[in-house]
TIKOL-628280 format. One line per field, with one value per atom (N, C-alpha, C): residue number from 0; x negated, z, y; residue in one letter; atom name. Coordinates in steps of 0.1 Angstrom, whole numbers. Last residue first. Layout:
TIKOL-628280
drenvex = c(NUM_...);
east = c(X_...);
up = c(Z_...);
north = c(Y_...);
kolro = c(A_...);
zaro = c(CA_...);
//
This chain:
TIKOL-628280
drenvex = c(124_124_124_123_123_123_122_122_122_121_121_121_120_120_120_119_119_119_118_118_118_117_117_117_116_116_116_115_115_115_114_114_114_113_113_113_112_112_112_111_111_111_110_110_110_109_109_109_108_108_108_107_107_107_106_106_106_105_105_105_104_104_104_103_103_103_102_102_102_101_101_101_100_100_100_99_99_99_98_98_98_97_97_97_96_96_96_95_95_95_94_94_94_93_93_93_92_92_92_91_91_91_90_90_90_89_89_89_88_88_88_87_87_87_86_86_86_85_85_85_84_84_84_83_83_83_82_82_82_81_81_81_80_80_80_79_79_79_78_78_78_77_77_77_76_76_76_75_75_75_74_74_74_73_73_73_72_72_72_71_71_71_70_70_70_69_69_69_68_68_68_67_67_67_66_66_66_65_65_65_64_64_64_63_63_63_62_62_62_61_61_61_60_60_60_59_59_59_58_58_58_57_57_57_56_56_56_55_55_55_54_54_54_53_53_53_52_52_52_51_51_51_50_50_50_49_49_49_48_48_48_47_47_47_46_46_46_45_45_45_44_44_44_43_43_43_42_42_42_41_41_41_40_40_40_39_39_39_38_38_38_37_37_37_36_36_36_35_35_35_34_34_34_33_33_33_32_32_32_31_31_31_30_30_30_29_29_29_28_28_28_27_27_27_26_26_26_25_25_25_24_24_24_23_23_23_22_22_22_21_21_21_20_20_20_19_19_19_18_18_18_17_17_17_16_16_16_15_15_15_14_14_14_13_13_13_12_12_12_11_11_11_10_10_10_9_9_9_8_8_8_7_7_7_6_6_6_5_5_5_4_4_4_3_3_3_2_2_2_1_1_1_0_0_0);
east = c(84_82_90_82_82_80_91_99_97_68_80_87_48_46_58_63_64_60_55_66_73_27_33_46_26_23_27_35_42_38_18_32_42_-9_-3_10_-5_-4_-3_-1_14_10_-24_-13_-1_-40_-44_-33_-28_-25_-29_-38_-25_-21_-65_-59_-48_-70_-82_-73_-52_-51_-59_-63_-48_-44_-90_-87_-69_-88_-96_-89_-81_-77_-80_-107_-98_-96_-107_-111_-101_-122_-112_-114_-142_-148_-132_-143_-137_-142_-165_-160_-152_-182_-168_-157_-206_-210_-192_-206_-210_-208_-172_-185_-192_-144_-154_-168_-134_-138_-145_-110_-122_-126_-101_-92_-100_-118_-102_-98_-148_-142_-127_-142_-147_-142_-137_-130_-124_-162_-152_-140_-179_-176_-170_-167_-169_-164_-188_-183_-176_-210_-199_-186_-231_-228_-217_-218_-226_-223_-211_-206_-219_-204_-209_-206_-182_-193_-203_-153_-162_-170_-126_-136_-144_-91_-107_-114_-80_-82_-96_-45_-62_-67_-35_-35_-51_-16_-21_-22_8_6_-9_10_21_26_-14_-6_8_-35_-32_-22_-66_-56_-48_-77_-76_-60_-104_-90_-88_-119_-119_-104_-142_-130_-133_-160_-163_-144_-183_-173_-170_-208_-204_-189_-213_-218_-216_-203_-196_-197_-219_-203_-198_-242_-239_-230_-247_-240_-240_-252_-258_-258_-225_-237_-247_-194_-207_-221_-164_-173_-190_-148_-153_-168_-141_-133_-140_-159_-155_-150_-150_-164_-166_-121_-129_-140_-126_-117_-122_-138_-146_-141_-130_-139_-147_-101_-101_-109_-113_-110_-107_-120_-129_-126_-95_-106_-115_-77_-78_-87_-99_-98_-91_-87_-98_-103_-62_-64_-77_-62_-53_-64_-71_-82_-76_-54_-70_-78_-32_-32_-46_-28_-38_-44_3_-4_-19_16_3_-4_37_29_18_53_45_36_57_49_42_76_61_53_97_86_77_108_102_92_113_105_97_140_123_111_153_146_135_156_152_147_171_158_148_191_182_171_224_210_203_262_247_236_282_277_267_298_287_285_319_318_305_328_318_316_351_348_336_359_352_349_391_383_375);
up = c(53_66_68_30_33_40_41_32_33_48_61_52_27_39_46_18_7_21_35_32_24_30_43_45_5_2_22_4_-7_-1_28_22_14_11_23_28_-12_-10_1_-1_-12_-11_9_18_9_-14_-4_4_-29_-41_-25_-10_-13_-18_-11_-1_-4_-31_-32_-20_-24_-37_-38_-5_0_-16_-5_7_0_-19_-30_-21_-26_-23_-27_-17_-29_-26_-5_-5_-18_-18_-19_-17_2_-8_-7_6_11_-6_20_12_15_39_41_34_41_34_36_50_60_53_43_37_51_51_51_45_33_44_40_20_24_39_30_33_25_24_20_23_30_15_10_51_50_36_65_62_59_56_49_51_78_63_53_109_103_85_129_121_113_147_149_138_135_139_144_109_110_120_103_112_112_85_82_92_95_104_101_90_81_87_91_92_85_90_83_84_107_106_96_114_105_108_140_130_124_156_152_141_189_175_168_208_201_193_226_230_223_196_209_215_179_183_198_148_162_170_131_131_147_113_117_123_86_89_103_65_75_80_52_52_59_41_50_57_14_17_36_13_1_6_24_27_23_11_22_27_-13_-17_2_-17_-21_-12_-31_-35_-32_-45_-44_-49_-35_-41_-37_-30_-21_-36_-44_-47_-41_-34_-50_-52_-6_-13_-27_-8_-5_-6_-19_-31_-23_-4_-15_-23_22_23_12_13_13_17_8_-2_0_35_27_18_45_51_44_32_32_34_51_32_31_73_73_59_73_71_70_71_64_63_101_85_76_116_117_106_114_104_108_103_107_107_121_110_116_139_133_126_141_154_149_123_128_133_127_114_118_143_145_138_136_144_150_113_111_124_126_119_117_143_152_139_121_133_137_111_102_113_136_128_119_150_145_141_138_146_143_138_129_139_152_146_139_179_171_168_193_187_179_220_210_206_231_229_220_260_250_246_274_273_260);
north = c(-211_-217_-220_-193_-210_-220_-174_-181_-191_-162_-163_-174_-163_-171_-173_-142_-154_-166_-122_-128_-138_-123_-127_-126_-108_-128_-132_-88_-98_-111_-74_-74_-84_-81_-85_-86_-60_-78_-84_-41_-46_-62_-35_-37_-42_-35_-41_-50_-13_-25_-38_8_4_-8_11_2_-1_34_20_11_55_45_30_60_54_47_71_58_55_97_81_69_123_112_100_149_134_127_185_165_158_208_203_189_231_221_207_266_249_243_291_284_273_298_299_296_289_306_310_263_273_292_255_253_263_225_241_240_203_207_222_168_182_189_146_159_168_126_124_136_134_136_131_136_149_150_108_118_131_99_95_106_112_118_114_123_108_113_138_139_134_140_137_136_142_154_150_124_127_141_86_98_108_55_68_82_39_44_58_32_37_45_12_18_19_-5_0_4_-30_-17_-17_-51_-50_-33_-65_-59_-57_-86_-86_-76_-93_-87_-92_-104_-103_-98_-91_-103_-100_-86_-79_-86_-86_-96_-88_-65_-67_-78_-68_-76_-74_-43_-57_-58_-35_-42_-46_-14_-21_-25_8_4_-6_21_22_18_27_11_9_52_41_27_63_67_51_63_56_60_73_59_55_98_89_76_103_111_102_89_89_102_82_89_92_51_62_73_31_43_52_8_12_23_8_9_15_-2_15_15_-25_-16_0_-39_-39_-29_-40_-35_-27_-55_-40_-28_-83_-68_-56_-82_-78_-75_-76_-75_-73_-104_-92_-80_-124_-125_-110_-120_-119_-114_-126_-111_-104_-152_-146_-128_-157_-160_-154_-149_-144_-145_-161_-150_-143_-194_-187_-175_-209_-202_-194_-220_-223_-219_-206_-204_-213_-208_-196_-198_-235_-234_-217_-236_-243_-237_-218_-216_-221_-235_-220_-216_-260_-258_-244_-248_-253_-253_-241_-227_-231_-262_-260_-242_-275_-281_-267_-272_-263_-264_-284_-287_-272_-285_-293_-289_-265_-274_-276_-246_-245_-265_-223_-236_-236_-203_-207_-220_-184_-198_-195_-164_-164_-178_-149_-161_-160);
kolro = c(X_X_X_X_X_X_X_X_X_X_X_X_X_X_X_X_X_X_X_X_X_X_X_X_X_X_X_X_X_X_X_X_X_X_X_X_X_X_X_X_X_X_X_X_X_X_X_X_X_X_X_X_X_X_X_X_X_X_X_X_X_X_X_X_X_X_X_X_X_X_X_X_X_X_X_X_X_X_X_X_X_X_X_X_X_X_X_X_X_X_X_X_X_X_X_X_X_X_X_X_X_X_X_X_X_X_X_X_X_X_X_X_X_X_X_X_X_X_X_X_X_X_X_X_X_X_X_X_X_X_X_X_X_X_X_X_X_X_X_X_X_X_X_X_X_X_X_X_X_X_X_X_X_X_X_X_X_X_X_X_X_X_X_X_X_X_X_X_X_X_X_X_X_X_X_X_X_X_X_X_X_X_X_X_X_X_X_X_X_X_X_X_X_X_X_X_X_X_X_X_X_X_X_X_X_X_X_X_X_X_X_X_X_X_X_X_X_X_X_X_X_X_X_X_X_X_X_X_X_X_X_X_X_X_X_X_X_X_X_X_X_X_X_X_X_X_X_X_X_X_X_X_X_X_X_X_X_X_X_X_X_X_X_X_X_X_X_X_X_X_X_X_X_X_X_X_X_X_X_X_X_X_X_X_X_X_X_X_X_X_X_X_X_X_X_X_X_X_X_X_X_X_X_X_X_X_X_X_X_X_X_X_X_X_X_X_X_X_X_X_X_X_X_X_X_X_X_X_X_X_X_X_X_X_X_X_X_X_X_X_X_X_X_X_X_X_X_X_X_X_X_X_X_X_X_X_X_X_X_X_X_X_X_X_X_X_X_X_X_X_X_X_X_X_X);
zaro = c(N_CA_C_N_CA_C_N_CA_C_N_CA_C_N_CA_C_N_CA_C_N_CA_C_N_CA_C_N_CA_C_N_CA_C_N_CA_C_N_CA_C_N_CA_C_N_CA_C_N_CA_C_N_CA_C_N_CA_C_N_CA_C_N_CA_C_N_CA_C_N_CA_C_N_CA_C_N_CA_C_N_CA_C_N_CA_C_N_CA_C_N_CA_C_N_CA_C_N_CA_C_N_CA_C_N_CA_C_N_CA_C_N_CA_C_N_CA_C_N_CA_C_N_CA_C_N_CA_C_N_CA_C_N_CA_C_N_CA_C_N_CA_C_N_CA_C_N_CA_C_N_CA_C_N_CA_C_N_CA_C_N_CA_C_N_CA_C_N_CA_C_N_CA_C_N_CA_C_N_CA_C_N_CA_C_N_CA_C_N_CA_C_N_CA_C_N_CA_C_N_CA_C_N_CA_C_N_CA_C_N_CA_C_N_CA_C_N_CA_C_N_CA_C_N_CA_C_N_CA_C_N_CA_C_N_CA_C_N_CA_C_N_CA_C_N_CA_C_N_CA_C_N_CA_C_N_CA_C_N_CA_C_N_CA_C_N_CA_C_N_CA_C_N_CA_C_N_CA_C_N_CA_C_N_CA_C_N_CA_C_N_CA_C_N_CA_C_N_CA_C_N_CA_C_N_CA_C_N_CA_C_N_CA_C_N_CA_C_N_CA_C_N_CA_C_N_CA_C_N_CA_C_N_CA_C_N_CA_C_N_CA_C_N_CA_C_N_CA_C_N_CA_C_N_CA_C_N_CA_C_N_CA_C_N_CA_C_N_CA_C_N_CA_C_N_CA_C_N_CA_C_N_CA_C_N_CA_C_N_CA_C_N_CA_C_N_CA_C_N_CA_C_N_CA_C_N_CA_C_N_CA_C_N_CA_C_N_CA_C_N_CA_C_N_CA_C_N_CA_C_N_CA_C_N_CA_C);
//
């Protein structure tokens, strides 16, 4: 035989998940979004500057999720040259041209905040 005894209420559960479920993490990540439009803009290396001003967010809603993604349209030949200059790449004479890691430094400090502050959000729900 299994007993289960239980005392006091769930107030403080129903709270936590009204408050989820009101939150507004479309706007939340919107404001992310653009800093993280602004910090790869900033790090992306520059020849002549349309890798850099080629940046771009968006927010995808999926039934019981939500995530952010970054893009970077610049494509050439099919090619997409943001990530010609994160890895490198061949030359035509056969050469490589060594990539730099510029995207995971300029996003990092990005995701630590989202990180920190949507758990400071769970906290004070």
């Amino acid at each position: 035989m299994v007993v289960i005894k239980h005392r006091g209420n769930f107030n403080n559960t129903e709270r936590f998940l009204k408050g989820a479920v009101n939150m507004n993490l479309k706007r939340i990540l919107d404001a992310y979004g653009q800093q993280g439009v602004r910090a790869l803009a900033g790090a992306t290396p520059i020849d002549s500057g349309k890798t850099a001003s080629s940046w771009s967010y968006e927010i995808i809603i999926n039934k019981g999720s939500i995530s952010l993604a970054f893009t970077n349209s610049n494509v050439v030949d099919g090619v997409p040259i943001a990530i010609l200059l994160q890895y490198g790449h061949a030359t035509r004479n056969g050469g490589f041209v060594q990539g730099r890691d510029y995207i995971n430094p300029a996003i990092q400090p990005i995701f630590d905040n989202i990180s920190k502050n949507a758990w400071k959000e769970v906290r004070r729900l």
